[in-house]
Phi, psi and omega in degrees: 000129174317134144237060163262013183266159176316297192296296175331303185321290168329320202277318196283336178281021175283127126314328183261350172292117159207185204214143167241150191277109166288342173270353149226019176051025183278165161246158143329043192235187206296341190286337200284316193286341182287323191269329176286026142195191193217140184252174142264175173296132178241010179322143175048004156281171179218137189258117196259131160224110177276124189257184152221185172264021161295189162303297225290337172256002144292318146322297185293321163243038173290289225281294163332312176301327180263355161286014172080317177309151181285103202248165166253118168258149232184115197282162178264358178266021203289177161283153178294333187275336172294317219270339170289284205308019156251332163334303174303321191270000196237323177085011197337157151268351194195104164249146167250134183211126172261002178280348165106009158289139175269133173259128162267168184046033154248147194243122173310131197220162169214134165232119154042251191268345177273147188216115170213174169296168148197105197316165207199145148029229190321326202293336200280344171270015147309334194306143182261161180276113174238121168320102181315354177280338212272132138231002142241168137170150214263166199260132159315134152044027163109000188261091199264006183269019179282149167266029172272106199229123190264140197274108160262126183285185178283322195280344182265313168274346153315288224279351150298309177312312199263352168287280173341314174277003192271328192240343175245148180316030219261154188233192192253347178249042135340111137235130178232138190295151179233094194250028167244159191285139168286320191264049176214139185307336182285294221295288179322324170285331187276014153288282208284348152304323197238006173251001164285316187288316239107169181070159178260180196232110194261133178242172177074012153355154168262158162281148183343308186260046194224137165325320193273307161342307194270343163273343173294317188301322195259315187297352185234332170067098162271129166229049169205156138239143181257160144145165228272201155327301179298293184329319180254009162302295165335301188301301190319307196295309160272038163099332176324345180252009151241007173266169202238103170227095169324291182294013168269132218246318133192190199196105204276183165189137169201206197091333169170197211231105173250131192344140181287347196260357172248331175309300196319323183279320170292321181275333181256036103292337167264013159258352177250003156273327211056086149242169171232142183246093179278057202294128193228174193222141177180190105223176188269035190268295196282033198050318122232304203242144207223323188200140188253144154255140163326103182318329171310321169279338195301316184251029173254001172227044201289351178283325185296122158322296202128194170245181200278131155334161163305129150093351163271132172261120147271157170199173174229151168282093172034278195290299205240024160082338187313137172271119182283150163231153169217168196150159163283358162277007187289151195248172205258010197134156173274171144209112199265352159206186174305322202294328195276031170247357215249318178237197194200058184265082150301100188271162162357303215233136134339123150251124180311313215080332162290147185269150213227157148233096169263162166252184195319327185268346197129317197271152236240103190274156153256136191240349193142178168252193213268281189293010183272077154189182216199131198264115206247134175040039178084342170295133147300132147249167184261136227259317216303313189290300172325322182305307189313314196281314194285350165323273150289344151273019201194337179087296242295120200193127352286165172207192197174128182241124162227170177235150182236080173109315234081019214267296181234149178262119165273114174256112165262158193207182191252297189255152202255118158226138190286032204248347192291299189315310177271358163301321209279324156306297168324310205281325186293288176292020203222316194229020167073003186276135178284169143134141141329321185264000183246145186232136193236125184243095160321084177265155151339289160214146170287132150298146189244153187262182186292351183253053169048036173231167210269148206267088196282325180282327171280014182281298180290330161327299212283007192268138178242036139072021172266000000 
C-alpha cells in the first residue's frame, strides 16, 4: 500500500490499531488491511465509494485513500436512482458499491477482498479535473441524495483529528464501537481519530437502541460511545442513564443542540459512574468538530456548546449574532458537479448560520439558526427555541417543530402526551402563538436523515395538512 499520504503514513506505523468484526469476531490488523488488495496509482481521480460500517468498507477506504483518488463517501443503502444522478453530476472513474449493482460503461476489477467499477479506454476522457487538495467529500448535513458535497484536504482532516486528540481521552487501549456511519463527519472522526491514537475499532454492529448492540458492548467491553441528539433521547426512553457499564469510559454527543434537561442527565449518571459526558459541536464544513464543553462545565454550563477546539477560534457577527469559526479544519468550498472539483478556496472564516452567544470565558450558546423560523401574524418564532422549550419544560421527547408557509406552527411527536392543551396555552401566552396556528402530527417515528438527525423537510412532504 502507497503511504505517501500523512495520515496513511501515520496509521501504518500504529502498531496498536486494529479493528474488529462483531459478528465474527475476527480482527484486524494494518498488514491484513494493507495486504487485502494491491490498488494502482489513482492520484487525480475521483472515487464514489458507497459504505456500511463493515471490515470490507473499511478497507475499501484505507486502501483508496492511499491509493491517492480523491474519494466521495456515500451510505451504500442510497436508492439506486440518488446514486446514478450523482453519478452523472460528478463522472467518477472508480465506484466501489457492494449492493450487487451493475454500472455501465465501467469495467469490473478485483484485488484480492475488493471488488470496483473503473473507467477504461474510451472512458477516461470523461475524468473530471479534481484540485490535488480535495481528498474526501461529504455529503451537507445528511442529505445524501443531494449532489451539494462539501471538499475536505489532507490537512482539515489532520489537523481536526489532532484537535479532537488534544481534548478527548482517547488511548491505544481503546476500544470503541464504530456505531456511526464513516461517510458522516462525526462517525469519520471517531475513525481517524482512533487509527491515529490506537485501539480497536469494533465494526458491523447492531443498531444502537437494539438489544444485541448492548450484548456486543458487553462482549468485547467497549469503552467510549458517540452519538447524535436522537440516539440518547431514544437511549434515555431505554434505561439507559440506569445501566451499569464498567468498562465505559466516557461518552460524546454532537450532531445537533441536545435538550439542556438531557445534557443534565447524562453529566450527573457520568458523574455517579465515573465517566465523562463531552457534549460537542461541529459540522461538515469544520471537517467535524468546532467545539467541546469540559466534562467540569457540564452542569455549571449546561446550555453551552463549549469552548473552541485547539487551534480554533470563535466569534459573532455584530449585526445578526451569526456564529463565525476559523480554524485549519475549515473546508475548501462546495461542489456541485465536476467542474466545482477543479478548485480548492479555503475561507477565513466558517459562516455557521447558527445565531450565537459567548460568554466572558469562551463559552459559546447556540439560541438558533438564521434560517429555522416562521412568522405566524407577523412574529417571527424561532422553530430551534420552541422545540427546546417544549422538550424541557413539558418532557415531550423526541419532537420536532417545523413552520410552514408562515401559515402554521407543526409540532410532530411520538409518544401521545396529554400535555397538548397546556403547551398550546404556554406557547400562546408566553409567545403570542394562537391556536388556530398550531398543528399537532402523530408520527410513528421522526425520520431521520442517513447521520441520524431529524429529517425536517420529510417531515412537511409526508404531513398531509389535517
Amino acid at each position: 500500500m502507497d503511504t505517501s499520504s500523512e495520515f496513511i503514513l501515520r496509521v501504518s506505523q500504529n502498531k496498536d490499531f486494529k479493528i474488529i468484526d462483531a459478528v465474527t469476531a475476527k480482527e484486524f490488523v494494518w498488514s491484513d488491511i494493507d495486504q487485502a488488495a494491491s490498488l494502482p496509482v489513482l492520484n487525480g481521480q475521483l472515487a464514489f465509494l458507497y459504505l456500511d460500517n463493515s471490515v470490507n468498507s473499511l478497507v475499501a477506504f484505507f486502501q483508496f485513500y492511499a491509493s491517492g483518488a480523491a474519494l466521495v463517501l456515500l451510505p451504500k443503502n442510497l436508492r439506486t436512482e440518488s446514486k446514478e444522478a450523482l453519478e452523472a453530476t460528478f463522472s467518477p472513474t472508480i465506484i466501489f458499491d457492494g449492493s450487487g449493482r451493475d454500472i455501465e460503461n465501467k469495467t469490473l476489477t478485483e484485488s484480492g477482498s475488493l471488488a470496483w467499477f473503473q473507467s477504461s479506454g474510451s472512458n477516461f476522457p470523461l475524468l473530471p479535473t479534481v484540485h490535488p487538495a480535495i481528498k474526501v467529500l461529504l455529503s451537507t448535513s445528511g442529505t445524501t441524495g443531494s449532489p451539494k458535497l462539501v471538499k475536505l484536504s489532507e490537512e482539515n482532516l489532520l489537523a481536526n483529528a489532532s484537535s479532537i486528540l488534544g481534548y478527548l481521552p482517547i488511548t491505544p487501549t481503546d476500544i470503541t464501537p464504530l456505531n456511526l456511519p464513516i461517510y458522516y463527519s462525526y462517525g469519520l472522526s471517531v475513525l481517524t481519530t482512533h487509527a491515529l491514537s490506537g485501539g480497536t475499532m469494533i465494526c458491523g454492529l447492531a443498531d444502537i437502541i437494539q438489544k444485541e448492540f448492548w450484548n456486543q458492548w458487553t462482549q468485547f467491553g467497549c469503552t467510549s460511545l458517540a452519538g447524535v441528539p436522537f440516539s440518547y433521547e431514544m437511549l434515555d426512553r431505554l434505561g439507559f442513564f440506569t445501566k451499569q457499564l464498567p468498562t465505559l469510559k466516557y461518552f460524546t454527543q454532537a450532531g445537533g443542540k441536545l435538550n439542556e434537561a438531557l445534557v443534565v442527565k447524562a453529566a450527573a449518571y457520568a458523574a455517579s459512574s465515573s465517566t465523562r459526558f463531552y457534549v460537542m459541536y461541529g459540522q461538515t464544513e469544520a471537517t467535524a468538530r468546532m467545539a467541546y464543553l469540559p466534562p467540569s462545565e457540564t452542569l455549571n454550563k449546561p446550555g453551552s456548546i463549549g469552548i473552541a477546539i485547539p487551534g480554533g477560534t470563535f466569534s459573532t457577527n455584530h449585526d445578526t449574532g451569526e456564529l463565525y469559526y476559523s480554524g485549519k479544519n475549515v473546508f475548501g468550498g462546495y461542489a456541485e458537479n465536476s467542474t466545482d472539483l477543479a478548485t480548492y478556496e479555503q475561507e477565513a472564516l466558517l459562516k455557521t448560520g447558527d445565531i450565537a452567544t459567548i460568554d466572558p470565558e469562551g463559552y459559546v450558546y447556540i439560541t438558533g439558526r438564521l434560517k429555522r423560523f416562521v412568522k405566524l401574524f407577523g412574529n417571527r418564532i424561532g422553530l430551534d427555541e420552541i422545540e427546546e422549550i417544549i422538550k424541557n419544560k413539558f418532557g415531550l421527547q423526541p419532537v420536532a417543530c417545523n413552520g410552514a408557509g408562515d401559515k402554521f406552527l407543526l409540532i410532530s411527536y411520538v409518544h401521545a402526551s396529554s400535555d397538548q392543551k397546556a403547551i398550546t396555552a404556554f406557547l400562546f401566552s408566553q409567545f403570542g402563538i394562537h391556536p388556530t396556528t398550531i398543528r399537532w402530527n402523530a408520527l410513528a417515528a421522526l425520520p431521520l436523515t442517513a447521520n441520524g438527525k431529524i429529517d425536517y423537510q420529510q417531515i412537511i412532504k409526508d404531513y398531509d395538512g389535517r
